[in-house]
C-alpha positions in Angstrom: 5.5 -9.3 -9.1 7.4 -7.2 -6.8 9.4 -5.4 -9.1 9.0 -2.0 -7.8 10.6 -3.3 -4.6 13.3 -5.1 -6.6 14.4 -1.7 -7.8 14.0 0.1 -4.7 16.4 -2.2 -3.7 13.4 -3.5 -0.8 14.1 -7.5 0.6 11.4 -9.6 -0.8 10.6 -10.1 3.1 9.7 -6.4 4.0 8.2 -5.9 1.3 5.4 -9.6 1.6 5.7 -8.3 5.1 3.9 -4.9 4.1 1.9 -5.6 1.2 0.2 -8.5 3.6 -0.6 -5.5 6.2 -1.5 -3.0 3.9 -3.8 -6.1 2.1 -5.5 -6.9 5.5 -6.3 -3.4 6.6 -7.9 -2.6 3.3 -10.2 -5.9 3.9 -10.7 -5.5 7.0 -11.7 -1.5 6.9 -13.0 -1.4 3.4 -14.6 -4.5 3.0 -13.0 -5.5 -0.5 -12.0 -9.3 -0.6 -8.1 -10.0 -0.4 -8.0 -12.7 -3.2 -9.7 -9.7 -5.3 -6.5 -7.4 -3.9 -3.8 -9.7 -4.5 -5.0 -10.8 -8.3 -5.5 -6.9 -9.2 -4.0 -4.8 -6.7 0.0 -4.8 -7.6 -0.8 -4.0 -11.6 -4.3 -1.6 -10.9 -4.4 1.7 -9.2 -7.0 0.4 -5.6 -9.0 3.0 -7.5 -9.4 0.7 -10.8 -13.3 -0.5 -11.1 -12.1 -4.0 -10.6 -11.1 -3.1 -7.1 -13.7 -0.7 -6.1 -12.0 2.0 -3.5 -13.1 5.4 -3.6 -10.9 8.1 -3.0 -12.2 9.0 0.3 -11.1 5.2 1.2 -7.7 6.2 0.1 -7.4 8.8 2.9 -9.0 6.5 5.4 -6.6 4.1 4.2 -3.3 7.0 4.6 -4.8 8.0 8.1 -4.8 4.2 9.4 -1.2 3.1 7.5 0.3 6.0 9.5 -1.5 4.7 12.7 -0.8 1.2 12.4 2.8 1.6 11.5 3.7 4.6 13.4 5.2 6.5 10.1 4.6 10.3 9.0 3.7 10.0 5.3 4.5 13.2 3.6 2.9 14.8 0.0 6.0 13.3 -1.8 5.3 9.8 -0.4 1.7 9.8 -2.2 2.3 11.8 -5.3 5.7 10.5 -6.3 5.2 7.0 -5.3 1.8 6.9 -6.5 0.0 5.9 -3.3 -3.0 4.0 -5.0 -0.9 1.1 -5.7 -0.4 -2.1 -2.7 3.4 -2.2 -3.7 3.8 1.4 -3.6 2.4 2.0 -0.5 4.6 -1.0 0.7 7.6 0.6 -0.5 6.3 4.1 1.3 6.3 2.2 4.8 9.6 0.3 4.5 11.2 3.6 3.9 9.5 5.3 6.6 10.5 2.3 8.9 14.0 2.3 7.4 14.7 6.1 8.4 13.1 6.3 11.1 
């Protein structure tokens, strides 16, 4: 757990801190259960039939991320890093925050 933060060189702080937001917005606006997110979500793409997300959800998701943590996500933030992950999308807001 947490290794792709462990080689972005992320604190294990910022990045509990972000998975745990980017966890509760995707139960709270999607409706998918967090215990379901947090056994399946760091080692399944969100759009893995375990987990249930559509892609649509994953843009819903991008548009209310940038809201909520007042970042710019750019192309490279959801291609490279592989957006449909919890700990890549937790390592996409720390960085935003970071340079900001």
């Amino acid at each position: 757990k947490g290794k792709y933060c462990e080689r972005r060189r992320r604190s294990r702080a910022q990045c509990l801190s972000a998975c745990t937001g980017v966890v509760d917005l995707i139960s709270d606006r999607m409706g998918i259960e967090q215990q379901k997110l947090c056994s399946y979500g760091k080692e399944k793409s969100l759009l893995d039939a375990a987990i249930g997300l559509q892609p649509r959800d994953l843009l819903t998701l991008f548009f209310e991320l940038q809201r909520k943590y007042e970042v710019v996500f750019e192309e490279k933030d959801i291609i490279e890093r592989r957006f449909d992950y919890l700990d890549h999308m937790a390592d996409a807001i720390i960085s935003k925050q970071v340079s900001v």
